[in-house]
C-alpha positions in Angstrom: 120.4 93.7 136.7 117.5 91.2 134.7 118.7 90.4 131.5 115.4 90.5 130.1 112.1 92.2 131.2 109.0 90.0 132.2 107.6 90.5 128.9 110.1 88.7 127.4 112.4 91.9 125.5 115.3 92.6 126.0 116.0 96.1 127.4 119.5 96.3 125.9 119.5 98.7 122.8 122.4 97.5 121.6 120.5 93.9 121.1 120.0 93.4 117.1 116.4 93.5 115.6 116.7 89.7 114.6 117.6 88.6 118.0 114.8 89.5 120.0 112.6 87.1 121.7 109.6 88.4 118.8 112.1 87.7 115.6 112.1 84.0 117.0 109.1 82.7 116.1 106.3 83.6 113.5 103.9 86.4 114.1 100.9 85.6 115.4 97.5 84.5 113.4 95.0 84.1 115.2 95.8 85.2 118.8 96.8 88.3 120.6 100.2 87.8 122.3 100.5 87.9 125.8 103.3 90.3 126.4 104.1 93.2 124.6 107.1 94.0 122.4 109.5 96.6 120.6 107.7 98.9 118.7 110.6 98.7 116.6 111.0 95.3 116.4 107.4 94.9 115.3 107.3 97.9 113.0 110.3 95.9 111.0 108.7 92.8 111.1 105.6 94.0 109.7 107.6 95.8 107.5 109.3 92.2 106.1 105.9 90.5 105.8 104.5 94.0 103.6 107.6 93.3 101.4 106.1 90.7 99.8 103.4 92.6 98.1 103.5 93.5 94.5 105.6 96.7 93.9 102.7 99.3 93.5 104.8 101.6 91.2 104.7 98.6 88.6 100.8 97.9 89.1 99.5 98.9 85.7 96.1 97.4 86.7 94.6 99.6 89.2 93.0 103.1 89.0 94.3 104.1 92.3 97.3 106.6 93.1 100.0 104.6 94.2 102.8 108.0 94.3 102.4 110.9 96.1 104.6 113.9 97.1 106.2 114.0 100.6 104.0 116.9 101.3 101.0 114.6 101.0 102.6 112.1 103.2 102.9 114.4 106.1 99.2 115.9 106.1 97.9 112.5 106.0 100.1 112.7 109.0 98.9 115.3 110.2 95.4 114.0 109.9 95.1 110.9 111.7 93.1 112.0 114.5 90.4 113.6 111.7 86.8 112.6 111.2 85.1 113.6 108.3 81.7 113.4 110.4 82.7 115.7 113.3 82.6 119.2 111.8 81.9 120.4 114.9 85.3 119.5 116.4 86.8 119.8 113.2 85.1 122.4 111.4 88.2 124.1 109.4 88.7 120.0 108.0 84.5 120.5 106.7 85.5 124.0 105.4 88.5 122.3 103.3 85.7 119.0 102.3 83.2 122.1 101.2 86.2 124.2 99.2 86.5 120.6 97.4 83.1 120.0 96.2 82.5 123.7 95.0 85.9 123.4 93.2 84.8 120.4 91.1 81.2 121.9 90.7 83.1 124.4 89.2 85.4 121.7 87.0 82.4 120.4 85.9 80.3 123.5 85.0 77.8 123.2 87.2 74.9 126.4 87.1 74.6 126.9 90.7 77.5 128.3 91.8 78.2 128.8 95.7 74.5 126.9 95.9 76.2 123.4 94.5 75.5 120.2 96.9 77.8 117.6 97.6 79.8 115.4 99.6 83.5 113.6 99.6 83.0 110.0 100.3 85.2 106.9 100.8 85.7 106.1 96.7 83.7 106.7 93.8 81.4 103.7 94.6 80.5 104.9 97.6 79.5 108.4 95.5 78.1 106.4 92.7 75.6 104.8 95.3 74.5 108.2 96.5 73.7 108.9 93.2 71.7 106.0 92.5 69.9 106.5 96.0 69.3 110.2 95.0 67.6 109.2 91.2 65.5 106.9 93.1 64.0 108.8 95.5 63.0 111.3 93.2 61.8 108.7 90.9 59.5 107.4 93.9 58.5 111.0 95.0 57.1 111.6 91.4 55.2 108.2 91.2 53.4 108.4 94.2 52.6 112.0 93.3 50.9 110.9 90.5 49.3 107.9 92.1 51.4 105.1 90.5 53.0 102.2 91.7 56.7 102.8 93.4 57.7 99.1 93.7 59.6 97.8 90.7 62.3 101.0 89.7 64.9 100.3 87.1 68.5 101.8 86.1 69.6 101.4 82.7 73.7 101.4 81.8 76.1 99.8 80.1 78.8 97.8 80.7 79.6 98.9 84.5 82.0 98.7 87.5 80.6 96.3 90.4 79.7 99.0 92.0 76.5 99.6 90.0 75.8 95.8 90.2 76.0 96.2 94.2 73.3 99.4 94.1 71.0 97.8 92.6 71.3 94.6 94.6 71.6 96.7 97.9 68.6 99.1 97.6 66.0 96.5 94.9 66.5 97.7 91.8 66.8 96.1 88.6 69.9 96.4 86.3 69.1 97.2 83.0 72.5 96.4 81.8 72.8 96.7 78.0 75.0 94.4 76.1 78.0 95.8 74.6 77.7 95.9 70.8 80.4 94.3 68.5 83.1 97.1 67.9 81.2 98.9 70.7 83.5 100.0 73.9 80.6 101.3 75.7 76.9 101.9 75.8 75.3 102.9 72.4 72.4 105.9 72.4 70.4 103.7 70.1 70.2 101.0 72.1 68.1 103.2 75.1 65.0 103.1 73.5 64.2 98.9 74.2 65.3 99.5 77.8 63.9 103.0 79.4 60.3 102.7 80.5 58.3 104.3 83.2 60.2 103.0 86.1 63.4 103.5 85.2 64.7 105.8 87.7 68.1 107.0 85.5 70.4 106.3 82.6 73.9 106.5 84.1 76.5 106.9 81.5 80.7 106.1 82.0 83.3 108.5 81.7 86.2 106.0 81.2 84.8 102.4 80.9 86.2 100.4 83.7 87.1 97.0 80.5 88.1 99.5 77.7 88.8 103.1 79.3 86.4 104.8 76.4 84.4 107.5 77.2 81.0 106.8 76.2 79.1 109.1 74.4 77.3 111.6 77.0 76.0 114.2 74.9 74.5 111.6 72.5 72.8 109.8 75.1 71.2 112.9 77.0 70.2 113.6 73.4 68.9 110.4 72.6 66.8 110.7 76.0 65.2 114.0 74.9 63.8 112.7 71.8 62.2 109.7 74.2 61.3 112.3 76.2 59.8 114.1 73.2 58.3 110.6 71.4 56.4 109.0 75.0 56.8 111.6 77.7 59.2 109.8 79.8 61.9 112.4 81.1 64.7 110.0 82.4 67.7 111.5 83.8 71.3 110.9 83.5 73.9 110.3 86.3 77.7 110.6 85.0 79.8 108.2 86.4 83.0 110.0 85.7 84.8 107.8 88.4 88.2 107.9 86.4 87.3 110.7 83.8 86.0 113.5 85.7 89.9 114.4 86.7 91.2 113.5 83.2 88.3 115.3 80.8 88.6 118.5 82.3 91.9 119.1 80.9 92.5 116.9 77.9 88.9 117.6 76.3 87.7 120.8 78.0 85.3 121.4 74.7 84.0 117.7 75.2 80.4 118.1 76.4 79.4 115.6 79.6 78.7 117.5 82.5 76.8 119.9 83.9 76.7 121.8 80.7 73.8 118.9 79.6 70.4 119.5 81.1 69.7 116.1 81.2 72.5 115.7 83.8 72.0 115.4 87.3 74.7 114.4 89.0 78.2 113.0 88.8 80.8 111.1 90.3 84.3 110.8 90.6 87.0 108.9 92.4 89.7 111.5 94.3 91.9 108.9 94.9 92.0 107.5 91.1 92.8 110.3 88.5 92.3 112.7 91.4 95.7 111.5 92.5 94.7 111.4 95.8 96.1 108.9 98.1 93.2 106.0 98.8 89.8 106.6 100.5 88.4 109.6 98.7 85.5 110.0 96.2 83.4 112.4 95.5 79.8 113.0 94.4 78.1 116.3 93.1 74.2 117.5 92.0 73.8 119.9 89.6 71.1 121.5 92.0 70.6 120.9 95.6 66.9 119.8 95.6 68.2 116.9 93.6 69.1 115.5 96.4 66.2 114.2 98.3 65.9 115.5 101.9 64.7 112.3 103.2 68.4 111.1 102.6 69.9 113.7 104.6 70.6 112.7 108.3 71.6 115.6 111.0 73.7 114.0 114.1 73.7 115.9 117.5 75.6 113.7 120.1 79.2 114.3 118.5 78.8 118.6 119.8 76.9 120.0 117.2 73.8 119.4 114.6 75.4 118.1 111.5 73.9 116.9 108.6 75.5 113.9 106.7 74.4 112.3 104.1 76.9 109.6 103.3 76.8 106.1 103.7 79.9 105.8 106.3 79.7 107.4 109.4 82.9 107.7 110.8 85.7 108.2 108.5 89.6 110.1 108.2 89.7 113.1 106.5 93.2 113.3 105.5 92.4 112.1 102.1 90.3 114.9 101.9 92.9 117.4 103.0 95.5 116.0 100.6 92.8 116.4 97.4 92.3 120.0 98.1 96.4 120.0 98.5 96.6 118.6 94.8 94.2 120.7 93.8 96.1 123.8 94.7 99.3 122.4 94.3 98.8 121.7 90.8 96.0 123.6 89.4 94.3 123.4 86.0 97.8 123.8 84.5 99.4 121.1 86.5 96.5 118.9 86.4 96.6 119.3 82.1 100.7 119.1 82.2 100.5 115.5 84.3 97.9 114.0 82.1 99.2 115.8 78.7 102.5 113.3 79.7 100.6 110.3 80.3 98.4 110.7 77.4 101.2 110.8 75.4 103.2 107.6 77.1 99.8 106.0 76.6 99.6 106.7 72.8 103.6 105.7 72.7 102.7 102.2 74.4 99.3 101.9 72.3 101.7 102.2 69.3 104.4 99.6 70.4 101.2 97.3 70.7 99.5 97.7 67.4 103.8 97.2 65.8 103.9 93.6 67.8 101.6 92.0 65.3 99.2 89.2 67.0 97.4 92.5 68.9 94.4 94.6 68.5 93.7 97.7 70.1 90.1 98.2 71.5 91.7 102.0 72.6 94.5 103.4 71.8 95.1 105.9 74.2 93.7 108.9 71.8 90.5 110.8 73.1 90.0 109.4 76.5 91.9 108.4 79.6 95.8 108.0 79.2 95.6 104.2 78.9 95.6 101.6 76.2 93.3 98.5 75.9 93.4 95.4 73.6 93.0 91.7 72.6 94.3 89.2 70.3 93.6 89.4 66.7 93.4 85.7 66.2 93.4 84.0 69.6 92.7 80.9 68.4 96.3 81.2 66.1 98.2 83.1 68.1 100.0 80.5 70.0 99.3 81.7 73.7 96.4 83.5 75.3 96.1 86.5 76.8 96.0 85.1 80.5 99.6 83.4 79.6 101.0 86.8 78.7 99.8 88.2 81.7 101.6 85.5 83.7 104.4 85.7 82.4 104.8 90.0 82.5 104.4 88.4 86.5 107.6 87.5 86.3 109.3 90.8 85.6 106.9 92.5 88.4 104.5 94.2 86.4 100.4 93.7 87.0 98.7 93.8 84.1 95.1 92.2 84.1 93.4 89.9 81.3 89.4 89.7 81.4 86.5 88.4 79.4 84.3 91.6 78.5 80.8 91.6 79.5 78.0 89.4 78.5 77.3 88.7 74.8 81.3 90.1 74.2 82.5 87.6 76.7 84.4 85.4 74.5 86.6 88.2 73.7 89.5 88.7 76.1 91.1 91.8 76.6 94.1 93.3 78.3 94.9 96.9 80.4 96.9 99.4 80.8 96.6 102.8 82.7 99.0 105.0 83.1 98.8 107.2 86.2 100.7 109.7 87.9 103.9 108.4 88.7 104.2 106.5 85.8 107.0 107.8 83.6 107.5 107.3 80.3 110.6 105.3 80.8 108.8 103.0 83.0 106.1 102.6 80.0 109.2 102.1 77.5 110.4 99.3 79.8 106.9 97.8 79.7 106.9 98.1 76.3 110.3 95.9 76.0 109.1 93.1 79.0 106.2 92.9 76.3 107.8 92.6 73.3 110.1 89.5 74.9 107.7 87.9 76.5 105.6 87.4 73.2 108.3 86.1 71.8 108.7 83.5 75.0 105.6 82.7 74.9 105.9 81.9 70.9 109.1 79.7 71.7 107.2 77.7 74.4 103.9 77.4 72.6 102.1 79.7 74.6 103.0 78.4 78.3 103.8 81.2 80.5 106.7 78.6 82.2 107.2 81.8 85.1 111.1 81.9 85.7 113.0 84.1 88.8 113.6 87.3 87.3 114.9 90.6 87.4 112.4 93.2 88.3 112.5 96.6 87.3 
């Protein structure tokens, strides 16, 4: 009997992982290999190189879920042979997608009932971009009606995620970004009037500001817009980009007016697999009305079995992100969804407090009002002894991720740190941060400010 197969693996499966022919040599880079190999073997091995990521649970910088329930796991399982697009073959997986988007019209107080349109997507970006799309093809559609010029359309925000900065680099339109204001953590209603004119297709206002995690002022705005409305006859509208707050204001600020319970509001957007706690590669997007959304944008595909409209800017795509949003949202419920983020607003307030006690810090957001997270910068950089970028360096060392950034333009020179706190985030994890702070300030004090990144323990 061979010893070894022609591929080179040994058929014995007594053989240890580590001695087979694969575990000899480094993966491959650039080239397919010849021969096959054990799945086993090449699960593991994979498995060794994955081990050198960042530990997800201590990854205070992202939005995204990084925890889930075994349940999710195994219908995202269950979903792998899923595509979003082929409601025809998959038409109970569409009925689940549809329950979705009615559910969060609903969240969101939209007017129209069973008549609400939407659509998951891949992430809010994707959903933001459908938005935009939507506000300028109604902005066209009106200009030509009226015999005007459609060529140079406008969006007005304030200080934004990339995604907005791709739209309007994708589809040619300008980027009326407003400069954040000193003290300000968002866009400012006042500051509207020197940048709406006729061709700006829509004011789109942030839920949970990606550099401070404030909720700018929605009501204000839409009312800000109706007395422009009212002073020059330019009726601009407003898209929410609720990417991170549209899960989190529902239930910690259900009087807080943003949605569709403003006129002026159009549409919003939000990310499933942020605050949604869905696992990654689910957003959504919602219209108050469904002749909001332009028909022109609407495609129907016929070749997969059936006529199907889609209106999304992937084509092919898994739904078990989909499927595993509509399980939280039964799972948990408005009660479950308010007790998760009732915790983390309150870890978030705990750690916002164990900043403000440290002494060199200043919060930008304290955790009160808005999302569960905590924001803030050095009172005096210039005497504090070690920047911002050295603290976050040196937190490195103990595992955790938690970002340093300029703020945007004309606010630049101020650096600012993040934390979110997210589902799966307990409040001992958040005291531990707290305490890899606190020491690492005073390391940084010792050395003069250099981070000097040491082999550590990690939580």
């Amino acid at each position: 009997m061979a010893l070894h197969t022609t591929d080179g693996e040994s058929p014995d499966p007594f053989t240890d992982l580590y001695a087979l022919p694969i575990s000899d040599e480094a993966l491959p880079r650039y080239r397919m290999p010849e021969h096959r190999s054990s799945p086993r073997a090449v699960s593991e091995l994979i498995r060794d190189e994955l081990a050198l990521d960042g530990n997800a649970a201590q990854n205070l910088a992202t939005f995204c879920t990084t925890w889930a329930e075994p349940e999710v796991h195994a219908l995202m399982d269950a979903c792998l042979g899923k595509n979003m697009v082929d409601k025809d073959e998959h038409p109970q997986t569409a009925e689940i997608e549809s329950r979705c988007v009615h559910i969060l019209a609903d969240l969101w107080n939209s007017p129209h009932g069973e008549t609400t349109m939407g659509c998951s997507t891949t992430g809010s970006s994707e959903a933001a971009m459908l938005g935009g799309l939507a506000l300028k093809w109604r902005w066209r559609e009106r200009r030509l009606a009226e015999g005007k010029p459609a060529d140079r359309p406008n969006l007005v925000c304030g200080p934004v995620q990339v995604c907005w900065e791709k739209f309007a680099r994708y589809f040619d339109v300008e980027l009326r970004q407003v400069p954040l204001e000193a003290d300000a953590t968002g866009l400012r209603p006042h500051q509207l009037r020197a940048y709406v004119d006729e061709n700006t297709i829509g004011v789109v206002a942030i839920l949970g500001v990606t550099f401070t995690c404030d909720y700018e002022p929605v009501k204000e705005i839409c009312a800000e817009l109706d007395a422009i409305r009212d002073d020059t006859g330019l009726d601009v509208p407003v898209h929410v980009d609720a990417a991170s707050g549209g899960f989190v204001a529902p239930f910690l600020r259900p009087d807080l007016d943003w949605d569709f319970r403003l006129p002026r509001v159009a549409s919003v957007n939000a990310s499933g697999h942020k605050y949604g706690m869905a696992p990654l590669g689910v957003g959504w997007v919602v219209w108050r009305s469904p002749e909001l959304l332009p028909e022109e944008l609407v495609f129907r595909v016929n070749y997969l079995g059936g006529d199907m409209p889609t209106f999304a800017l992937n084509f092919s795509r898994p739904g078990g992100a989909v499927v595993a949003q509509y399980y939280n949202l039964l799972r948990l419920g408005r009660q479950g969804y308010r007790a998760v983020y009732e915790t983390a607003a309150r870890s978030a307030r705990f750690l916002g407090g164990e900043i403000a006690a440290l002494g060199p810090f200043t919060l930008l957001y304290d955790g009160h009002g808005a999302l569960p997270a905590v924001s803030w910068t050095l009172t005096d950089p210039a005497g504090a002894g070690f920047t911002l970028y050295d603290l976050t360096e040196r937190l490195r060392v103990r595992g955790w991720q938690i970002p340093a950034y300029p703020l945007p333009p004309e606010r630049e020179e101020t650096v600012v740190q993040r934390v979110l706190i997210r589902h799966g985030i307990s409040h001992d994890k958040v005291a531990l941060l707290a305490d890899d702070i606190r020491a690492s300030v005073e390391h940084l004090r010792r050395r003069g400010g250099t981070a000097d990144p040491q082999p550590g323990f990690h939580h």
